[in-house]
N, C-alpha and C positions, 0 to 999 in steps of 0.2 A: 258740319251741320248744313242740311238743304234749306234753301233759300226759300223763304213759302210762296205760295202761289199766290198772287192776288189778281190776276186778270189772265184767262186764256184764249186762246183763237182755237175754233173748232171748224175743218172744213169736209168736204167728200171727196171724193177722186177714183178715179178711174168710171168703171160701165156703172150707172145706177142701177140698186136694185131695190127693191118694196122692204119699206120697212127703214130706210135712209134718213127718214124726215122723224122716226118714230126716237133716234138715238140722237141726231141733231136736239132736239126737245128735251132730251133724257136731262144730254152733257148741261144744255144750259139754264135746265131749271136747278138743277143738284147744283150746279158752279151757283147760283144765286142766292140758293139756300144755304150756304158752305162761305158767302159772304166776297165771294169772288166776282167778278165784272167779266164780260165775259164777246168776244168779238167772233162775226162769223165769216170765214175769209171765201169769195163765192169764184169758184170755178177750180175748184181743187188747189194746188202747188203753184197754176199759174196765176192767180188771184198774190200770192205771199210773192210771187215775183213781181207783180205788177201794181203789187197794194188797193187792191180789189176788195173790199171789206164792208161791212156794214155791223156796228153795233146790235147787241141781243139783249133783250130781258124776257121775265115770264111772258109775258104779253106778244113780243114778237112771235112764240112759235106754239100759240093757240091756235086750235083745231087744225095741225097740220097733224095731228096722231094718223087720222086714216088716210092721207093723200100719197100716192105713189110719187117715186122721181125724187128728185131732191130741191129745195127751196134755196137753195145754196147756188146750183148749179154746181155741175161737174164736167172736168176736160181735161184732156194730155197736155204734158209743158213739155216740148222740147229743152225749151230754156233752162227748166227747172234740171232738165240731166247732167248741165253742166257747169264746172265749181264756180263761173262768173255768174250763173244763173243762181245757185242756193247762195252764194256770198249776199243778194242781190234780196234773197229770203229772208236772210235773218238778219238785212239792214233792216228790212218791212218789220220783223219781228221786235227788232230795238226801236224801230219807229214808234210803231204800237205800246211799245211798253207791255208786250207779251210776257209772262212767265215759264208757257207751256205750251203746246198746241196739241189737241185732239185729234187726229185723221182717221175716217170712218172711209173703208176703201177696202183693195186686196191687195194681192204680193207687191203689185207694183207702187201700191200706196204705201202700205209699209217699207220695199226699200227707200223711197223720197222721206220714211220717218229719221231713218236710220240714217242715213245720210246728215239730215238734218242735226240728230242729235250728237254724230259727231263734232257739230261746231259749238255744241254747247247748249243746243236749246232745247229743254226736255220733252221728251213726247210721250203720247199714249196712242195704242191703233186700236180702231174698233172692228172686226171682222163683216164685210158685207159683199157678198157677191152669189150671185144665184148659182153658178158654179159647185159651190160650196166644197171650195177643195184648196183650202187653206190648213197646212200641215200640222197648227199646231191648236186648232178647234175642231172640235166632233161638230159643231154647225155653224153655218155664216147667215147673218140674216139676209133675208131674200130668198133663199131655198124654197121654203114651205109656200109661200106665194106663188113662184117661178111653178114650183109642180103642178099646183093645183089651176094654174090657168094654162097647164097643156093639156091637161088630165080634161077640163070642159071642154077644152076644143076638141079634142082627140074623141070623146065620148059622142062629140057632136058631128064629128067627121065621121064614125062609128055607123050612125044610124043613115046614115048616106049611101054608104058604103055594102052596107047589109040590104039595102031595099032594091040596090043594083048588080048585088052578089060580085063585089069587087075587092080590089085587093089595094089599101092605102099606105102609102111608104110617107112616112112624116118625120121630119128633122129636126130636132130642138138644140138648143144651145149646148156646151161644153166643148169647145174648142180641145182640150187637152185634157177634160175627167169626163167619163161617163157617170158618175154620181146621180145627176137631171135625166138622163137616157132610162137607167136601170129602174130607177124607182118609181116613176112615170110609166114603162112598160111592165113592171110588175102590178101596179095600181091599176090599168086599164086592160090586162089580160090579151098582154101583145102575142103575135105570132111566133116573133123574135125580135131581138135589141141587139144590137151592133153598137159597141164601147171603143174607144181608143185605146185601152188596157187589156183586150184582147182580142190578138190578130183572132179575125175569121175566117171562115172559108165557104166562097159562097155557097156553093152544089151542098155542103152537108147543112152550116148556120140556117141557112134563107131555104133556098129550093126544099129541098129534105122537109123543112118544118112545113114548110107551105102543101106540098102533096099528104105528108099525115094526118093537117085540119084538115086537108079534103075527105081523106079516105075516112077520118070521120064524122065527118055530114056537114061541116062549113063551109059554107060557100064565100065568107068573106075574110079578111084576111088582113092585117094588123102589125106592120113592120115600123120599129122606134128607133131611130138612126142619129145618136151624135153626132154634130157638125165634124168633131176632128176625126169622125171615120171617114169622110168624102162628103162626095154630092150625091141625097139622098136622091136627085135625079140622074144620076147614073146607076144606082139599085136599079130605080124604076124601070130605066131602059135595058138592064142584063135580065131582070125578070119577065120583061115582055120578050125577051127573045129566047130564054131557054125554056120559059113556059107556056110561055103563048099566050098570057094571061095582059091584061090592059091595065096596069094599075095607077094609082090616080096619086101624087106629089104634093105634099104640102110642106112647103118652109116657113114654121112659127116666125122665125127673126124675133124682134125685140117688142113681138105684144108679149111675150116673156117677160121681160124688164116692167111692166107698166102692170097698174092698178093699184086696188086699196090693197091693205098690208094683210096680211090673213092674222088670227088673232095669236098663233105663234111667234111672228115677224113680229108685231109689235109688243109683245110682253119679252121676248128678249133683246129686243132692240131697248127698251126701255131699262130692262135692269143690266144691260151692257153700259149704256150710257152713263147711268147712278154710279158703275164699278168703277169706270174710265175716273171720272172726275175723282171719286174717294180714294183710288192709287195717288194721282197727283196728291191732292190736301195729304196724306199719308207718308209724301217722299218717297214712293213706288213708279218711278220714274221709266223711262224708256223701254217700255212691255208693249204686250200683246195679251188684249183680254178676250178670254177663250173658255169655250163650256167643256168639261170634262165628266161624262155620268150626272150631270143637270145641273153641276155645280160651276161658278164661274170662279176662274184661276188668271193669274197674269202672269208670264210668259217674258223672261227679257227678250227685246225684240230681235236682236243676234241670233236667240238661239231659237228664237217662231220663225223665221226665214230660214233656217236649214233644216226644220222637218218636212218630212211628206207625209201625203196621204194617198192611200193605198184601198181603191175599190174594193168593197162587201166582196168578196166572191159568192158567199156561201148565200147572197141574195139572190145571183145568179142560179144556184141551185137551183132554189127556189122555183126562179124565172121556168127553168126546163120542167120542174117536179109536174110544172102547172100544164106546161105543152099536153094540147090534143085533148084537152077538158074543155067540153062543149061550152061555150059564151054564154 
């Protein structure tokens, strides 16, 4: 018989992303209402090494619904990677008089869950990273936020772009998914999108697309480059030199990460949070809560760390169907 829960520690970890503070709030009004006590451990994993914590009730995590970032703080632990560092965690966690702990993060939050729980101390993960390319959920909160503040810059960078009949190469996040790249240049009717999930080639990808919008009356031009395809300023500079063309570089960086939560972010940041906690109260222990077809499912967390996820192609399709259709 599982041991019931009466007090859990809820933290964040790794990159923030919008909509963080919206499932912080979820875990610990639902823990409150569920009659549990409820601790928030601040800077991620190294917080539980370092006993870094502060007490939550309802009242603490009013009006943070719309606020970007996390109220928690979030950071990498060295420490935490290794077995003197998590011994050192789940002294914290018996300090505490933890029963469970929440972590709202990505793969790398989840393995420090997992870890964890092999010493005994139960967990739940919440999927949050703008990325969104967490194997074993159709979405991660922070996505729909992360799109929609490239999608204004980019529309803004657009109208620039157009009044000076120029050609703009703009780089957003995804280190290792194009996921943010694809759907963000299907949304803003890019030239072409450059993914880490497929090799391109530049003369046919880039060049090729670029001379086609010309030859049909564009004059400006619209290239969406995940970070783990390169430097979207080396694009910049092989298309000034094989076209002659001067095009103009923007690296988003992390005004990605930041703002109010869009109202997807927070309604399932919100009903992630409520799931997390009613597994625990439930004895649904050491999961991954994850949306499948709009439904939310938990996932034991073993077996959420050895899925992938595997880029839309047929978005890409898409992407090309739309190529040389006037802006």
């Amino acid at each position: 018989m599982e041991k019931a829960i009466k007090r859990i520690g809820v933290l964040t970890s790794g990159g923030d992303a919008p909509g963080m503070n919206a499932a912080v709030r979820a875990v610990v009004r639902t823990a409150v209402g569920q009659g549990m006590q409820c601790v928030g451990i601040r800077r991620g994993w190294n917080g539980l090494v370092h006993s870094d914590f502060v007490p939550m009730d309802s009242n603490s995590v009013g009006h943070i619904l719309s606020r970007g970032g996390t109220i928690l703080y979030t950071a990498r632990s060295k420490e935490f990677m290794t077995p003197e560092g998590r011994e050192q965690a789940l002294a914290t966690c018996k300090l505490l008089g933890l029963d469970a702990v929440v972590a709202i993060g990505g793969d790398g939050t989840f393995r420090g869950a997992l870890e964890l729980s092999r010493l005994g101390m139960p967990v739940v993960g919440i999927p949050a990273t703008i990325d969104n390319d967490i194997g074993c959920t159709h979405y991660t909160i922070g996505f729909d936020t992360a799109c929609n503040t490239a999608i204004e810059c980019i529309d803004k960078l657009r109208d620039t772009m157009q009044s000076h009949e120029r050609c703009s190469v703009v780089e957003v996040m995804g280190r290792h998914a194009g996921f943010l790249a694809l759907y963000v240049g299907i949304a803003v009717g890019a030239t072409a999108v450059l993914v880490p999930e497929r090799e391109f080639n530049f003369e046919q990808d880039v060049a090729e697309r670029i001379r086609q919008s010309r030859l049909s009356g564009n004059t400006h031009f619209m290239i969406v480059v995940a970070e783990g395809v390169g430097s979207a300023v080396d694009i910049g500079k092989r298309i000034h030199e094989e076209l002659g063309i001067d095009p103009r570089v923007t690296v988003l960086g992390h005004i990605q990460r930041g703002g109010s939560p869009t109202a997807r972010d927070r309604e399932v940041a919100t009903r992630m949070g409520y799931t997390a906690v009613m597994a625990l109260a439930q004895g649904n222990i050491n999961t991954v809560i994850g949306t499948h077809d709009g439904h939310l499912v938990a996932t034991p967390i073993e077996e959420a760390l050895k899925q992938t996820k595997h880029l839309q192609m047929d978005r890409y399709d898409v992407l090309e169907a739309m190529h040389g259709i006037r802006k």
